[in-house]
Structure formats: C-alpha cells, structure tokens
CHARMM internal coordinates of N, CA and C (Angstrom, degrees):
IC EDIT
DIST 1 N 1 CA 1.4351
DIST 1 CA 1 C 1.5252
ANGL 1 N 1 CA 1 C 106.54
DIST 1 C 2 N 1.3363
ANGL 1 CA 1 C 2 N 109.93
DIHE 1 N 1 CA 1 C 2 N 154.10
DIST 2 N 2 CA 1.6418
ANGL 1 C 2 N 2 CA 91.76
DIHE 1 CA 1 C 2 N 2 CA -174.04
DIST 2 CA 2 C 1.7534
ANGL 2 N 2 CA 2 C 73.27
DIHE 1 C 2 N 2 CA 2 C -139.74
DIST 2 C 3 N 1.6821
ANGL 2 CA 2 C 3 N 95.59
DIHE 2 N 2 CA 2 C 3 N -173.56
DIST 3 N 3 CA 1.6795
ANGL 2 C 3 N 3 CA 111.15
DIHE 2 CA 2 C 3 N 3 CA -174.47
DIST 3 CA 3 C 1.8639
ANGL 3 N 3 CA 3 C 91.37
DIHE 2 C 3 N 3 CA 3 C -125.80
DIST 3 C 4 N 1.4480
ANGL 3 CA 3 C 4 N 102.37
DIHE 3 N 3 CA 3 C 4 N 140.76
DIST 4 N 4 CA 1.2726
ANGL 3 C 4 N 4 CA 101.35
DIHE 3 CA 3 C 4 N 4 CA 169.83
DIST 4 CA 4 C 1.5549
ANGL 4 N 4 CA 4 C 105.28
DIHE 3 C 4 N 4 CA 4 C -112.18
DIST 4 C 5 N 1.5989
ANGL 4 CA 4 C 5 N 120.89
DIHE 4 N 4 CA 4 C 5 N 131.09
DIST 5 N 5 CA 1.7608
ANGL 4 C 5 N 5 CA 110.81
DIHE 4 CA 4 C 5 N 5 CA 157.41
DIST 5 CA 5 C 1.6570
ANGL 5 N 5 CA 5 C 125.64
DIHE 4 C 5 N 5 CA 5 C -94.82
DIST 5 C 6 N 1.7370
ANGL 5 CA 5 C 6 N 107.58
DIHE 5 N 5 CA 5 C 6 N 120.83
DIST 6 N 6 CA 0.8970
ANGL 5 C 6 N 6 CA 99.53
DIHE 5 CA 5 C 6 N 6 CA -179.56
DIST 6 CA 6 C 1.6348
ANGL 6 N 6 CA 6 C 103.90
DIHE 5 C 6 N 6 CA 6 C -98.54
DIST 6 C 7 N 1.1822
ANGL 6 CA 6 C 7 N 120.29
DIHE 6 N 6 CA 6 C 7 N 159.98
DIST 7 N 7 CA 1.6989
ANGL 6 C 7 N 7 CA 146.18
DIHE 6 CA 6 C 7 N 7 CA 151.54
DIST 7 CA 7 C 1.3946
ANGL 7 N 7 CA 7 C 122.69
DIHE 6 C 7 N 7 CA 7 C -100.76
DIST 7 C 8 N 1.1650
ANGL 7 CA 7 C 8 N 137.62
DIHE 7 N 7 CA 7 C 8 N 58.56
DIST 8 N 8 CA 1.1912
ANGL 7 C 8 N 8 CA 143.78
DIHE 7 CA 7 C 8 N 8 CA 149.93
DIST 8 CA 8 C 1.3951
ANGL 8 N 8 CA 8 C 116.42
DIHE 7 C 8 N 8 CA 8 C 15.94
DIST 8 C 9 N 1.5369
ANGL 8 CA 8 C 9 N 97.41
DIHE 8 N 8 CA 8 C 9 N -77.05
DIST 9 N 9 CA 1.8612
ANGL 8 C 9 N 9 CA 112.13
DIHE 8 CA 8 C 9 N 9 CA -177.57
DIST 9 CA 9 C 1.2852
ANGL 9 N 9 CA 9 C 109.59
DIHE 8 C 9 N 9 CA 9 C -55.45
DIST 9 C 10 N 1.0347
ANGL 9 CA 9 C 10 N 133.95
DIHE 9 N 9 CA 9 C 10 N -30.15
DIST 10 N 10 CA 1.8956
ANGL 9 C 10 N 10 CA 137.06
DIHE 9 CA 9 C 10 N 10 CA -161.76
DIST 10 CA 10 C 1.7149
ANGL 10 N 10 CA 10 C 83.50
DIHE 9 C 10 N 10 CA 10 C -113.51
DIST 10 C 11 N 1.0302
ANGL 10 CA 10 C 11 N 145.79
DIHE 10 N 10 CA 10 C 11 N -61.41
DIST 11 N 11 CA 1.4870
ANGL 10 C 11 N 11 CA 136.33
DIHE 10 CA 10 C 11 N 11 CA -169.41
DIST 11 CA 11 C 1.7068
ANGL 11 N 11 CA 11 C 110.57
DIHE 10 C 11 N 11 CA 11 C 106.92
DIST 11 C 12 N 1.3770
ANGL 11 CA 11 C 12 N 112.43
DIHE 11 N 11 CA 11 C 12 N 23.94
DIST 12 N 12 CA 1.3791
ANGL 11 C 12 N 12 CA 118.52
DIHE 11 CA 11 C 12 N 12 CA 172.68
DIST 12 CA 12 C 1.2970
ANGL 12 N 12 CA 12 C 119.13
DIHE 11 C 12 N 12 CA 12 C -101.09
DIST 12 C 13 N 1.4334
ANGL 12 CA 12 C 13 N 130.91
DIHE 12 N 12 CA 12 C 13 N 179.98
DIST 13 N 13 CA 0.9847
ANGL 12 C 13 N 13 CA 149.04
DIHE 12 CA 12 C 13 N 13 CA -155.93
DIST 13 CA 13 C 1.5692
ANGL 13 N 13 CA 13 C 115.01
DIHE 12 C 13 N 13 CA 13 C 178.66
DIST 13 C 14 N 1.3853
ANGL 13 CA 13 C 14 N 112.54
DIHE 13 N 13 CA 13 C 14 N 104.21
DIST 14 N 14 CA 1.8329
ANGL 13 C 14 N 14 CA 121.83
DIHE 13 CA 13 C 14 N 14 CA 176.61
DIST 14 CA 14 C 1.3622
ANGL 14 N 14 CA 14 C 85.71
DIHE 13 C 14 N 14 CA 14 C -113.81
DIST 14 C 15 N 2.0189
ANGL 14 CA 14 C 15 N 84.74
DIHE 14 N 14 CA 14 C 15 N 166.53
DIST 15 N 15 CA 1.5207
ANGL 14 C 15 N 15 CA 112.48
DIHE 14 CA 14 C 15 N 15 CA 172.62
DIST 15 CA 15 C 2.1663
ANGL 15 N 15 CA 15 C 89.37
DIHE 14 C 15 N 15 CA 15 C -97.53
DIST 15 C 16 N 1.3191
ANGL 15 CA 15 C 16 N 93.21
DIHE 15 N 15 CA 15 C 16 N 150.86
DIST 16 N 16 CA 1.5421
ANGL 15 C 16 N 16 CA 93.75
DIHE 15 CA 15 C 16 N 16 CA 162.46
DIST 16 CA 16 C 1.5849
ANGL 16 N 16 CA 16 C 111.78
DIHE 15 C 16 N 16 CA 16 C -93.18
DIST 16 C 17 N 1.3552
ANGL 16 CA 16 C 17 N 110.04
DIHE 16 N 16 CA 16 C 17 N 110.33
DIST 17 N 17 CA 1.5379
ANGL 16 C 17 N 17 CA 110.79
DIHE 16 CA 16 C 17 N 17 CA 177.38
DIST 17 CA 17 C 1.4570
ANGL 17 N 17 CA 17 C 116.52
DIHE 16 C 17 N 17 CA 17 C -49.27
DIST 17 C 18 N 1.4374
ANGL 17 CA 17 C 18 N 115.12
DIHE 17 N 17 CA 17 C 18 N -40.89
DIST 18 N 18 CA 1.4023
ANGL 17 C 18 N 18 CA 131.28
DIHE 17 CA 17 C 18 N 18 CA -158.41
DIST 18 CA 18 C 1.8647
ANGL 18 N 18 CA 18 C 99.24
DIHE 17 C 18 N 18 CA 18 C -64.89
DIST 18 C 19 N 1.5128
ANGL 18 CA 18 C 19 N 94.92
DIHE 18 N 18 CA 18 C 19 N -26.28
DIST 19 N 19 CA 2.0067
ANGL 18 C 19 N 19 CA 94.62
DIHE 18 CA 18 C 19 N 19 CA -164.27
DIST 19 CA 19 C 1.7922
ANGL 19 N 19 CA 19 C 105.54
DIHE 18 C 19 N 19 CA 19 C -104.44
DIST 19 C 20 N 0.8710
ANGL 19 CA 19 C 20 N 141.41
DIHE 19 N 19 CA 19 C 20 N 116.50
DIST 20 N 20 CA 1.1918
ANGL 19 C 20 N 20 CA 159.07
DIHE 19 CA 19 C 20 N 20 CA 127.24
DIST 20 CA 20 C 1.7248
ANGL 20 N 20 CA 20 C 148.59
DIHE 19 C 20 N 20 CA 20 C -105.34
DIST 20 C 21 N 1.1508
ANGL 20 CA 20 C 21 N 118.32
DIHE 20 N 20 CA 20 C 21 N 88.56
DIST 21 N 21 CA 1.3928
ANGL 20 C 21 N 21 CA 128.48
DIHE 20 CA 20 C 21 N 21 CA 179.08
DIST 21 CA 21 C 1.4992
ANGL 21 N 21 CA 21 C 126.99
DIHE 20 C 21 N 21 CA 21 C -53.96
DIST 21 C 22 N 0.9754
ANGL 21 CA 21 C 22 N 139.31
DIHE 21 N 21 CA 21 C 22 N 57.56
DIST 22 N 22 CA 1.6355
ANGL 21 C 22 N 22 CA 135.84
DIHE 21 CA 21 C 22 N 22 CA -173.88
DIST 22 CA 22 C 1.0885
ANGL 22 N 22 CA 22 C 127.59
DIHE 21 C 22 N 22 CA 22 C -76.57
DIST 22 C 23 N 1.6856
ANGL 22 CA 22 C 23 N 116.59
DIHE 22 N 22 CA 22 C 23 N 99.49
DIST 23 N 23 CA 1.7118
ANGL 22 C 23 N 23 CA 129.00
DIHE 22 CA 22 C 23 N 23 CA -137.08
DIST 23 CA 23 C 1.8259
ANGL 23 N 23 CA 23 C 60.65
DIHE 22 C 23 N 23 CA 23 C -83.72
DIST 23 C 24 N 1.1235
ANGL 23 CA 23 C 24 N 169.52
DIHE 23 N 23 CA 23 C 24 N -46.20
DIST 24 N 24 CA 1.5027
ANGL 23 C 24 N 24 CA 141.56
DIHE 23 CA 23 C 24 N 24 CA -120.41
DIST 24 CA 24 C 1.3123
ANGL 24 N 24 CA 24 C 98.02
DIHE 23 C 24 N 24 CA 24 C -112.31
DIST 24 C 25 N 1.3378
ANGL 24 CA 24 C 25 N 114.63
DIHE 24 N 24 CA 24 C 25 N 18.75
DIST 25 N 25 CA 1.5675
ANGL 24 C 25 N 25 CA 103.85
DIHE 24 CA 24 C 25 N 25 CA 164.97
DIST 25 CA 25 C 1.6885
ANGL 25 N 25 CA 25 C 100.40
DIHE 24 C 25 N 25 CA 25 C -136.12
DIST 25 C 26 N 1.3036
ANGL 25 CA 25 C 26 N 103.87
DIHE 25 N 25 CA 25 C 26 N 46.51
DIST 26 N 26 CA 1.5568
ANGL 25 C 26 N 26 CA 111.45
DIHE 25 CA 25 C 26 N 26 CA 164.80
DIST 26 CA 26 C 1.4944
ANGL 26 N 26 CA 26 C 135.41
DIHE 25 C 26 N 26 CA 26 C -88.85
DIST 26 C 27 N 1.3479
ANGL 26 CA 26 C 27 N 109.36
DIHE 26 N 26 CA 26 C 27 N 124.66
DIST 27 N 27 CA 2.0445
ANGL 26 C 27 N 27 CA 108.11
DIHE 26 CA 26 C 27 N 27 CA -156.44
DIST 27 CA 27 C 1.7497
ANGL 27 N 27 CA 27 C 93.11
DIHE 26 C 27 N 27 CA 27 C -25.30
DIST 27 C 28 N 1.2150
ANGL 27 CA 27 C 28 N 109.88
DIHE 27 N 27 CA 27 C 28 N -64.84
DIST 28 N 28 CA 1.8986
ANGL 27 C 28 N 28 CA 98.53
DIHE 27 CA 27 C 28 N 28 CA -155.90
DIST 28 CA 28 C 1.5087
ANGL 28 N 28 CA 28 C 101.99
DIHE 27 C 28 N 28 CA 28 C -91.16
DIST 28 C 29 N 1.3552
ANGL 28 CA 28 C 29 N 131.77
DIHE 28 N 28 CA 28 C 29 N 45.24
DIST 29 N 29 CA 1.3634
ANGL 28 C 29 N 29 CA 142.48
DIHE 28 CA 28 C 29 N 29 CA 113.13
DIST 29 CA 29 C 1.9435
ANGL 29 N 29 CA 29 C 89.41
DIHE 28 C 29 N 29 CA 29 C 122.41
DIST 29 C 30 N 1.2687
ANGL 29 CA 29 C 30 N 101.27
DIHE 29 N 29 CA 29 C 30 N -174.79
DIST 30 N 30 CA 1.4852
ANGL 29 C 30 N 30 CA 93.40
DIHE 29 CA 29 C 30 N 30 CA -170.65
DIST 30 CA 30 C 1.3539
ANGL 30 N 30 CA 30 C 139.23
DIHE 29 C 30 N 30 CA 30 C -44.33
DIST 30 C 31 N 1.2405
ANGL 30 CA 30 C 31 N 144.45
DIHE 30 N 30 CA 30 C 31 N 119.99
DIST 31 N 31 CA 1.6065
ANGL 30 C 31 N 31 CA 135.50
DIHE 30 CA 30 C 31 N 31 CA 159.47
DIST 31 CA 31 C 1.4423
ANGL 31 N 31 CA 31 C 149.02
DIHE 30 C 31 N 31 CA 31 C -111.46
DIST 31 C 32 N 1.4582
ANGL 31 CA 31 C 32 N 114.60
DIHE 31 N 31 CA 31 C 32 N -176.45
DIST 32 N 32 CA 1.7291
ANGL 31 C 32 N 32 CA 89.52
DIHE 31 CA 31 C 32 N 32 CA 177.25
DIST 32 CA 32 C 0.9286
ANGL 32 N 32 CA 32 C 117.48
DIHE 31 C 32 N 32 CA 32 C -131.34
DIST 32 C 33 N 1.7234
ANGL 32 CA 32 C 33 N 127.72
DIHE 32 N 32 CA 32 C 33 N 118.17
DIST 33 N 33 CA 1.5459
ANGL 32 C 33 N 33 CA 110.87
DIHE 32 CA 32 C 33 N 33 CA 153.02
DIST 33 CA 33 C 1.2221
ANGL 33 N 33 CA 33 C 141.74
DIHE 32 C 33 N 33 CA 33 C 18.86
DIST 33 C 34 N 1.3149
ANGL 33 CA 33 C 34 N 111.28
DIHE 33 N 33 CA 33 C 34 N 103.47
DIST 34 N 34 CA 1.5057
ANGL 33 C 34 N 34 CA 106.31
DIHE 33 CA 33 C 34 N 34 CA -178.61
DIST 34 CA 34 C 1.7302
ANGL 34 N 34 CA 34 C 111.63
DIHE 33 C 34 N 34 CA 34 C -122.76
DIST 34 C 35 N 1.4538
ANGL 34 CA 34 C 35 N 131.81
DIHE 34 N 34 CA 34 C 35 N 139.99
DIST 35 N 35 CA 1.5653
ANGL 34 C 35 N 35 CA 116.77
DIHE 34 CA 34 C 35 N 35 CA 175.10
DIST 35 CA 35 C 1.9790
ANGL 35 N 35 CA 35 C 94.48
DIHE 34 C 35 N 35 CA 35 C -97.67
DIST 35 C 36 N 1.3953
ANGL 35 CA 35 C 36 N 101.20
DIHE 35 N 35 CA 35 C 36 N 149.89
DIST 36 N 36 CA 1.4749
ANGL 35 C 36 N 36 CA 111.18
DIHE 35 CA 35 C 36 N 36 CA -174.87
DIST 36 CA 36 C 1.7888
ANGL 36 N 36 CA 36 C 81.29
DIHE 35 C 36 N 36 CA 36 C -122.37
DIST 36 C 37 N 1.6349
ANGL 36 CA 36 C 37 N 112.19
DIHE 36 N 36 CA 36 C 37 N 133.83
DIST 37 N 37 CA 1.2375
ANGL 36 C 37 N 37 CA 151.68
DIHE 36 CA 36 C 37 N 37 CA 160.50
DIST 37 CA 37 C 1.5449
ANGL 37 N 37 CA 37 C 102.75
DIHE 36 C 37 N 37 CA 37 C -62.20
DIST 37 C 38 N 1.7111
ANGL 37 CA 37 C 38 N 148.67
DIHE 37 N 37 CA 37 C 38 N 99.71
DIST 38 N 38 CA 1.5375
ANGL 37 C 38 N 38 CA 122.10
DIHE 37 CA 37 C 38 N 38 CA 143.05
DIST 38 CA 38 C 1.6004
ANGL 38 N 38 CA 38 C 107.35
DIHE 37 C 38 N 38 CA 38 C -48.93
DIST 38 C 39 N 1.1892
ANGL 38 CA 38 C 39 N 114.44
DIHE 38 N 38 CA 38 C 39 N 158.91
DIST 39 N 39 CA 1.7180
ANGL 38 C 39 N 39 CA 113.44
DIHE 38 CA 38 C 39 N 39 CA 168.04
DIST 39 CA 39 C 1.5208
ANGL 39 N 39 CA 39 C 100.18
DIHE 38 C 39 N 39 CA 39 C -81.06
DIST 39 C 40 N 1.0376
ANGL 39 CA 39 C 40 N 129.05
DIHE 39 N 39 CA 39 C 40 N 158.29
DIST 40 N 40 CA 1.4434
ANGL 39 C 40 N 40 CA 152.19
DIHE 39 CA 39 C 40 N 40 CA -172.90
DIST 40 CA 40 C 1.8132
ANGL 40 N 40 CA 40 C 99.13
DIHE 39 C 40 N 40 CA 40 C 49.62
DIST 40 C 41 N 1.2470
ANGL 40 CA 40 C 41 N 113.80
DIHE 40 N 40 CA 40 C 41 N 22.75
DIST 41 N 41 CA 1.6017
ANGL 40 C 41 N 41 CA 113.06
DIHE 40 CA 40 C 41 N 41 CA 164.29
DIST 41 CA 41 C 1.1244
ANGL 41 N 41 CA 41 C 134.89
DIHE 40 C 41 N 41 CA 41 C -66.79
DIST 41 C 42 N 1.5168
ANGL 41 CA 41 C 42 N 130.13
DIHE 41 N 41 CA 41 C 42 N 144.88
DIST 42 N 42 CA 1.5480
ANGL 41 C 42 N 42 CA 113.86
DIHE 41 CA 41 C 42 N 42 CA 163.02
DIST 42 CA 42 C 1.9550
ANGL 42 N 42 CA 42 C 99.97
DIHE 41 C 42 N 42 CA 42 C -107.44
DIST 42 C 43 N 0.9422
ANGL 42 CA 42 C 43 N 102.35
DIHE 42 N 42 CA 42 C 43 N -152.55
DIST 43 N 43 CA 1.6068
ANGL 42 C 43 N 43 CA 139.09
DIHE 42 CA 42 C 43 N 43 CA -158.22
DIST 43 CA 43 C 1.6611
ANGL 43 N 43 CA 43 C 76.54
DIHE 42 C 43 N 43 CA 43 C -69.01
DIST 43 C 44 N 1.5262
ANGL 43 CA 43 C 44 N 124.18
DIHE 43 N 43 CA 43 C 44 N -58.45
DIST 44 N 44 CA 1.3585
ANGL 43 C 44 N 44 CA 126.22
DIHE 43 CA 43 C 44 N 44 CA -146.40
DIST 44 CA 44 C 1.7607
ANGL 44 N 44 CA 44 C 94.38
DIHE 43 C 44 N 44 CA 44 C -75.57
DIST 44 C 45 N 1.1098
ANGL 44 CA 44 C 45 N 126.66
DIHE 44 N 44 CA 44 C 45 N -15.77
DIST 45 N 45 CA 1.5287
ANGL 44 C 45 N 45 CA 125.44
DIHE 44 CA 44 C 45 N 45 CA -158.66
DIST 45 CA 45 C 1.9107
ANGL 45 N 45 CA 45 C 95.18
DIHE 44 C 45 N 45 CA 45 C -118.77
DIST 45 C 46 N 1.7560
ANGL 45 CA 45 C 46 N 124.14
DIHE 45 N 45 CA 45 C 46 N 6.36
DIST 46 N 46 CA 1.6569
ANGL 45 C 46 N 46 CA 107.04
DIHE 45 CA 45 C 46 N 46 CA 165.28
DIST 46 CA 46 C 1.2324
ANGL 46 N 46 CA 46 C 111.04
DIHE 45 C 46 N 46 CA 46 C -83.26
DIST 46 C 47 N 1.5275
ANGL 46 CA 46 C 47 N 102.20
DIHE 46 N 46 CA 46 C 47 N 153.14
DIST 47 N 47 CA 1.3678
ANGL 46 C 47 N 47 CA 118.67
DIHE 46 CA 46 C 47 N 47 CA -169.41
DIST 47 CA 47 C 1.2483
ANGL 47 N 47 CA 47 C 109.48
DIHE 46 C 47 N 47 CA 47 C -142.84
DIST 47 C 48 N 1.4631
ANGL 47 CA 47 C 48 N 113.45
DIHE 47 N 47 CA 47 C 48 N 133.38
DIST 48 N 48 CA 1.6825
ANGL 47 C 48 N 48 CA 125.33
DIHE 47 CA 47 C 48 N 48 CA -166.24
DIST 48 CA 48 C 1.2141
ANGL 48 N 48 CA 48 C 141.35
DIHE 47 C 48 N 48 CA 48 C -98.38
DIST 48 C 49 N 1.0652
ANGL 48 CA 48 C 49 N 129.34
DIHE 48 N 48 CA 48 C 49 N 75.94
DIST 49 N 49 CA 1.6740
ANGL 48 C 49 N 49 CA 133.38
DIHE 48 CA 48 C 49 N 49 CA -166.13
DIST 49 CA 49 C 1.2665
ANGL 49 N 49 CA 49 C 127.46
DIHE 48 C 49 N 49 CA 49 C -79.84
END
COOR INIT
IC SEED 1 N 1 CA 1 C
IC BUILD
C-alpha cells in the first residue's frame, strides 16, 4: 500500500517515499488489503486493514 500527497492549490501529486505497507512480508505470510464499511458511514469514516 503506499500513501499518495495531494496539493490541490499547486495541482500536484507525490508518492510518500517514507510510507510503504508490504502485506507480503506479514508474520503469517502474505495478505490483502481489505476496506471495512462503519454502518451509517461515508467515505470520511473508511478504514484500512
């Protein structure tokens, strides 16, 4: 998983070098990304495991 930064005002978009998630080096061996729904959630309330 990586993190992207956007800037709106300037119209860019970087990767953050510093952030990388690598589900294939997880103790009980590779995995995948999943998004979890709260019930009565929007967009502002997903959360990533």
């Amino acid at each position: 998983m990586l993190k992207a930064d956007v800037d709106p005002r300037r119209g860019t978009m970087t990767l953050d070098q510093e952030f990388l998630v690598d589900f294939g080096e997880m103790p009980a061996g590779p995995a995948r990304a999943h998004e979890i729904r709260w019930p009565d959630g929007d967009c502002t309330s997903d959360v990533w495991q």
